[in-house]
N, C-alpha and C positions, 0 to 999 in steps of 0.2 A: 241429908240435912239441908234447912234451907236458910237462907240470909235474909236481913230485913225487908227485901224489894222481891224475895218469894222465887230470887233466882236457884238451882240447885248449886252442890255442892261436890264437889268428891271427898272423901275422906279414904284413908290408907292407914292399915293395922299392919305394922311391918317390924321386924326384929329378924337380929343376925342369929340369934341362937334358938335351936327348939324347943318345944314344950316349955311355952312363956304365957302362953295360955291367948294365942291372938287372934285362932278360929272362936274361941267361945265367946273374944271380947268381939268380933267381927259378926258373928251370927246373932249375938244379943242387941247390938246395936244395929243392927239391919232392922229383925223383928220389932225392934220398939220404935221405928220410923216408919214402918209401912202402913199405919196408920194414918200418916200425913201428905200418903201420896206415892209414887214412883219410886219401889228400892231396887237396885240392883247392887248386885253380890258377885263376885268374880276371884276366886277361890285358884290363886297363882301359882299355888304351891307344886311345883312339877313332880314331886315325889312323892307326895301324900295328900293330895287335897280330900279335905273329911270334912267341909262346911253340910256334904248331905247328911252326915252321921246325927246332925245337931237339926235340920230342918225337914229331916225326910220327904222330900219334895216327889211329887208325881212329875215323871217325865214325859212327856207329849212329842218332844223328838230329838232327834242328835244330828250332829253332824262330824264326819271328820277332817280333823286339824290335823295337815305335815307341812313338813317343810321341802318344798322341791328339790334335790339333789344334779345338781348340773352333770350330763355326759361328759365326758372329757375325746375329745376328737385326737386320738392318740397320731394320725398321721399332720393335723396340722399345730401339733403343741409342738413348741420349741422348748420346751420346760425352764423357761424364763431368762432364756437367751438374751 
């Protein structure tokens, strides 16, 4: 969405509880702005993201996302000595 000076916007579809209906309200409101220019969509849900189930988008590439896991150096931990 954009503001009167044409700057973007973020906008955030977010509830504590599920099936509130905030992918459909999220997907639909994407789709009826991308008319207007640059939508992006970013589908947070770590459990179940299903914004593709509503847009079935063709995917062109991936990448993968972790989180680095620190070695722990057992001869120089003091285990918080």
């Amino acid at each position: 969405m954009w503001d009167k000076d044409g700057e973007s916007m973020i906008i955030s579809v977010a509830s504590g509880k599920g099936r509130t209906g905030k992918t459909l309200v999220a997907t639909s409101l994407a789709l009826s702005l991308k008319e207007r220019g640059n939508v992006q969509l970013l589908d947070c849900d770590v459990e179940e993201p299903n914004d593709h189930v509503f847009l079935k988008p063709i995917i062109t590439r991936s990448e993968i996302a972790s989180i680095p896991v620190p070695k722990v150096d057992e001869d120089k931990c003091t285990y918080c000595a």
